[in-house]
C-alpha positions as CSV (number, residue, x, y, z in Angstrom):
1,X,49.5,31.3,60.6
2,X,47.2,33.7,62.3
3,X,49.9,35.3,63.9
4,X,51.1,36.4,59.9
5,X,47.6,37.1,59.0
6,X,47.4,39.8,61.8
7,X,50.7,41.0,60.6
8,X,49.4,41.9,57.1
9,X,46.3,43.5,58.5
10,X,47.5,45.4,61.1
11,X,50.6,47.0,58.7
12,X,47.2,47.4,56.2
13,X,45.8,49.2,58.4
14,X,48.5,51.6,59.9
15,X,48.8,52.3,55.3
16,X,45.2,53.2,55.2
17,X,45.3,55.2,57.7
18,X,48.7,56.8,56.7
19,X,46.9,57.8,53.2
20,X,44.0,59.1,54.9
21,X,46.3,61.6,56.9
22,X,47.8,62.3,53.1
23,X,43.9,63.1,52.0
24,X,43.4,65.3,54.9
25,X,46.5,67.2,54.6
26,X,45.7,68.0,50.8
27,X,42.2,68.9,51.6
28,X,43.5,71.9,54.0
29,X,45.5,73.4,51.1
30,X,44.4,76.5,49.8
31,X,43.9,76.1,46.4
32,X,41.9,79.3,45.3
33,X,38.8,77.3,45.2
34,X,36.3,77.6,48.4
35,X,36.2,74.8,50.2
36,X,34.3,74.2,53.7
37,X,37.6,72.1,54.6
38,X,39.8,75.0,54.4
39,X,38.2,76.0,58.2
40,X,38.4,72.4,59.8
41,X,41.4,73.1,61.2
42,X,40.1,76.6,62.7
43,X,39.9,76.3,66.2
44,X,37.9,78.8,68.4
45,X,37.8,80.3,71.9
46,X,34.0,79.9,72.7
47,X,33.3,81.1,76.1
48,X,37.1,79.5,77.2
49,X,36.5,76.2,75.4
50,X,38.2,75.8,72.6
51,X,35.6,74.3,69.7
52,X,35.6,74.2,65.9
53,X,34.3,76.4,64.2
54,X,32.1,74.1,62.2
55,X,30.6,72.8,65.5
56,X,29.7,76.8,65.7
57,X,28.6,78.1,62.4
58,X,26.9,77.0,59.0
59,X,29.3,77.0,56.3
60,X,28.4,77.8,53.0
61,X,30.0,78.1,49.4
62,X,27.8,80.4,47.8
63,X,30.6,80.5,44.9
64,X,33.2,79.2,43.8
65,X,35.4,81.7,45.9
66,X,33.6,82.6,48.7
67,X,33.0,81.1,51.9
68,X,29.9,81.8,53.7
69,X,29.7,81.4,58.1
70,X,26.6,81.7,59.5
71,X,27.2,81.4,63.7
72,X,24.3,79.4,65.7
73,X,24.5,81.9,68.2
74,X,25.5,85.5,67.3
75,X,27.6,86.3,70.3
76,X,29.8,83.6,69.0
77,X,30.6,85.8,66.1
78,X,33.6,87.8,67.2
79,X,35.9,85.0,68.7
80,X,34.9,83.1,65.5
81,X,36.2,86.9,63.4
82,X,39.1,86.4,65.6
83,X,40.3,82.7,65.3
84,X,39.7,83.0,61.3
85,X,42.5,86.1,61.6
86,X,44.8,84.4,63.5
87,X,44.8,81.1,61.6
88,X,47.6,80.7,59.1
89,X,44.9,81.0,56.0
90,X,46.0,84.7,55.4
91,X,42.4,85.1,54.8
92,X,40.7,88.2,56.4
93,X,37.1,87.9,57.0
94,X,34.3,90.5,55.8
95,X,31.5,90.5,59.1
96,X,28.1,91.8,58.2
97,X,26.5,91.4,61.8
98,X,24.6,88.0,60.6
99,X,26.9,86.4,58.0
100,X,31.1,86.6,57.7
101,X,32.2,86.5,54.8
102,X,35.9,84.8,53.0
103,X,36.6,85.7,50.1
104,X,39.8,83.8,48.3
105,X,41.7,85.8,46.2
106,X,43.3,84.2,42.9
107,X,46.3,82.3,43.5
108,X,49.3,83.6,41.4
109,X,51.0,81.4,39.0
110,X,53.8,81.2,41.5
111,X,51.8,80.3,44.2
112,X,50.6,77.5,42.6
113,X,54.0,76.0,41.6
114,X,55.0,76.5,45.6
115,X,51.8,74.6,46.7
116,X,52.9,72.0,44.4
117,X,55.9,72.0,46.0
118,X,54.2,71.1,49.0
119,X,51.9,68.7,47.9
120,X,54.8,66.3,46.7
121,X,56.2,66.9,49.3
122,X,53.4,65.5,51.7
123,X,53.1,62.7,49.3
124,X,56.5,62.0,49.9
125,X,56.2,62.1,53.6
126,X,53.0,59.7,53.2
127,X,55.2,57.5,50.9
128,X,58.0,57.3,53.4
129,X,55.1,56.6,56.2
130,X,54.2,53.3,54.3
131,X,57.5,52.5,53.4
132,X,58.2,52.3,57.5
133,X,55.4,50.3,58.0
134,X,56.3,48.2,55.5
135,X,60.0,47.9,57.2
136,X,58.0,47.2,60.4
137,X,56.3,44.4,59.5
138,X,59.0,43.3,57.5
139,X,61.1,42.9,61.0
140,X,57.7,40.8,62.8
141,X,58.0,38.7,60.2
142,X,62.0,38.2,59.7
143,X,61.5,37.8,64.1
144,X,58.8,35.0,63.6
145,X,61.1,33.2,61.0
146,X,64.2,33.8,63.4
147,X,61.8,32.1,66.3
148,X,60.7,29.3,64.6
149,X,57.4,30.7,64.2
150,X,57.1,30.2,60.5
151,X,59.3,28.7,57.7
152,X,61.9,30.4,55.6
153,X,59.3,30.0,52.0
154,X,56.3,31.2,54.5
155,X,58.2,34.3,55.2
156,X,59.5,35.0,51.8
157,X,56.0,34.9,51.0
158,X,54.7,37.4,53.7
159,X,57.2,39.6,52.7
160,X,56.3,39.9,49.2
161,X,52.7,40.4,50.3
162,X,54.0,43.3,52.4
163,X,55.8,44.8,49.4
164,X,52.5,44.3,46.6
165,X,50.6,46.0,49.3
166,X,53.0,49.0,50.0
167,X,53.5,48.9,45.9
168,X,49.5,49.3,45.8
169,X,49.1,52.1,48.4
170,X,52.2,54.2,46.8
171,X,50.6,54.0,43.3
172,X,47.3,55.5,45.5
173,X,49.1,58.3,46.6
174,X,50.8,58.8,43.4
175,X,47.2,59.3,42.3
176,X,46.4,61.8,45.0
177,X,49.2,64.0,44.1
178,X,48.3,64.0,40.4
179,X,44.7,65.1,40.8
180,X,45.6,67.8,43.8
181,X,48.1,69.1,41.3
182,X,45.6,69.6,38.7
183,X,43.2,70.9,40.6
184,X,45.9,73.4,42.0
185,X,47.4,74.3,38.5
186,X,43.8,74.7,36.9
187,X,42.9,78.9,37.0
């Protein structure tokens, strides 16, 4: 029985974990709204090590579309100029000498529709993630029956477990989608 219990919290924990990666790929959309998140994914040459940028700089939103990055040390403030342009952000930074500045332009009604586009589609990906864990530990369960490990009614009863849990973790990221597309489709 242990053996089952371990089943159902390690396929748990490979969904919750699956969702997270859903949360984090939303956060790094551009929505037109500033967001610090937008530069997690900014990596930056510093002095041949590559660092993020918010282990470099203060970020700052001192409006709703602009992003403020204030560099620890100043010398620091090219390579981070430089990482920001070649990032795939399309964003081109204004650099004062203390602060640089992002300013995010209005998204386009057609830009929106595309980046819902490509927030179902990530919550499809996520969906399809759980749904293979689910298949997963569907099989270690179906193997445990085959071995003798646990009876036919215990089994039936894992599995439906399984299958309320991947239910319950879809329904989250149907929820995720829904309020990313608002917040995308709202001007």
């Amino acid at each position: 029985m242990a053996t089952d219990i371990n089943i159902l919290s390690s396929v748990e924990e490979k969904m919750k974990k699956t969702i997270q990666s859903v949360q984090t790929e939303f956060v790094s959309l551009r929505t037109g709204r500033a967001n610090p998140a937008l530069l997690d994914r900014i990596i930056v040459d510093y002095w041949g090590t590559p660092t993020q940028l918010k282990q470099l700089a203060a970020i700052g939103v001192p409006d709703s579309r602009t992003l403020n990055i204030q560099p620890f040390d100043r010398t620091s403030m090219e390579a981070i100029e430089k990482a920001i342009l070649k990032s795939d952000l399309g964003l081109t930074p204004t650099n004062d000498g203390v602060i640089l500045r992002l300013h995010l332009p209005a998204l386009t009604e057609e830009r929106r529709k595309e980046l819902v586009k490509v927030v179902k589609k990530i919550g499809e990906e996520g969906k399809v993630g759980l749904r293979n864990e689910r298949r997963d530990g569907v099989d270690k369960i179906k193997k445990q029956e085959k071995d003798g490990a646990v009876s036919k009614d215990e089994s039936k009863k894992l599995q439906d477990q399984l299958q309320k849990m991947t239910d319950k973790y879809v329904v989250e990221i149907d929820k995720l989608i829904s309020a990313k597309e608002t917040e995308i489709m709202e001007r």
